[in-house]
C-alpha positions in Angstrom: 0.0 0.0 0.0 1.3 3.6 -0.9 2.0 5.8 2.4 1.5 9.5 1.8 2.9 12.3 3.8 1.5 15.6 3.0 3.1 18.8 3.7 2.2 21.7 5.5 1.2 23.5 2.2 -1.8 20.7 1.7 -4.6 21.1 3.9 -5.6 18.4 6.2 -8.9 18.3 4.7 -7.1 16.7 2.1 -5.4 14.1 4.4 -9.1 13.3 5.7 -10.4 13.2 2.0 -7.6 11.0 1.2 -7.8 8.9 4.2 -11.8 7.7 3.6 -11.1 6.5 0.2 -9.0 4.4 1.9 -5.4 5.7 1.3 -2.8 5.8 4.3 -2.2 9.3 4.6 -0.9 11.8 7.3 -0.7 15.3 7.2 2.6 18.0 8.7 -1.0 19.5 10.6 -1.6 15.8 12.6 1.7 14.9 13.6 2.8 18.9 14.5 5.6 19.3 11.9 4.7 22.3 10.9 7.1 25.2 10.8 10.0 22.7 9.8 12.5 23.2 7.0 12.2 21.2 3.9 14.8 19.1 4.5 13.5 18.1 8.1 9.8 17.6 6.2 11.7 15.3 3.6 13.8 13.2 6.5 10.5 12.6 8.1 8.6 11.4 5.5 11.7 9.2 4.7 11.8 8.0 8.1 8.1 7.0 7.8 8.6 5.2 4.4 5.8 7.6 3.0 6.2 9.9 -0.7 6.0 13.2 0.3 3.1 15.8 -1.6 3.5 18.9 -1.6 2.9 21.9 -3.6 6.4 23.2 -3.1 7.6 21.1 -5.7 10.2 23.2 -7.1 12.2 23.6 -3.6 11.7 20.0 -3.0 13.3 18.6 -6.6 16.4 20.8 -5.8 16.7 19.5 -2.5 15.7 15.7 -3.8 18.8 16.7 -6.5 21.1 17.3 -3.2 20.0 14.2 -1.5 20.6 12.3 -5.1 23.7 13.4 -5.2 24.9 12.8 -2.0 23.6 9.1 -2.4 20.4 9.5 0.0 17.3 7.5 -1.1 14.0 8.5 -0.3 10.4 8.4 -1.4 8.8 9.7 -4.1 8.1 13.3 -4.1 4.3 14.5 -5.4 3.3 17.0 -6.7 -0.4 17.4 -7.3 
């Protein structure tokens, strides 16, 4: 099953729509990660195993190019 970790630019309305069509999904508003960098958004949502969706999708690819580069996997990043 696909894990999705949305950031604090989705609203949790989303998480919630998400979550009763029966998708495993947790929003930076539920677990009180708002406020935090990208990067700390992206090690969580690595740490959890979840892709991470987001509307910040240009900050997120250069920082997913970083990570690439460095050798760091993660999840997919999402960009609806």
């Amino acid at each position: 099953m696909v894990k999705l970790y949305l950031d604090e630019d989705m609203s949790s309305r989303v998480a919630q729509a998400l979550r009763s069509k029966g998708f495993d999904v947790l929003s930076s508003h539920e677990v009180g990660n708002d406020g935090l960098s990208d990067e700390e958004q992206l090690r969580y949502a690595t740490k959890e195993g979840r892709h991470l969706v987001t509307c910040n999708a240009k900050d997120f690819l250069a920082l997913a190019n970083q990570w690439y580069e460095k050798g760091r996997r993660f999840p997919k990043i999402l960009n609806p």
